[in-house]
C-alpha positions, 0 to 999 in steps of 0.5 A: 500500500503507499503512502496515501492509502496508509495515511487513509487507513490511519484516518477510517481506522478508528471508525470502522472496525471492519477496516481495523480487524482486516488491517490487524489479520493483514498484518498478522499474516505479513508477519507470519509470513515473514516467519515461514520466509525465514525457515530454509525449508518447508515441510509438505504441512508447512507448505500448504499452511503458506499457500494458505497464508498467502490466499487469505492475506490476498483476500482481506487486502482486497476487502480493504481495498474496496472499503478504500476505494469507497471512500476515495471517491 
């Protein structure tokens, strides 16, 4: 996201607590991936669980997205 998306979150945030609870498990997977990125290999289980990760943090962004996206215009 830039910076104008981030400074737009920061002024909805408190507001809608849809956006906060898409905003929170965003970072929360980020955060979670960073950590599987981190391992030098990945068991079959750990592998799905990333594929996992991956989908979902795509999914919320695309929420906040259109919650953003609602608000721009």
């Amino acid at each position: 996201m830039d910076a104008q998306d981030e400074a737009l979150i920061t002024k909805l945030i408190d507001h809608n607590p849809e956006l906060k609870t898409l905003v929170e498990s965003h970072r929360d997977f980020e955060r979670q991936l960073d950590e599987m990125y981190r391992r030098p290999r990945l068991s079959t289980e750990e592998d799905l669980q990333l594929k996992r990760l991956k989908k979902a943090k795509l999914a919320g962004k695309e929420k906040i997205e259109l919650i953003l996206a609602q608000h721009r215009a």
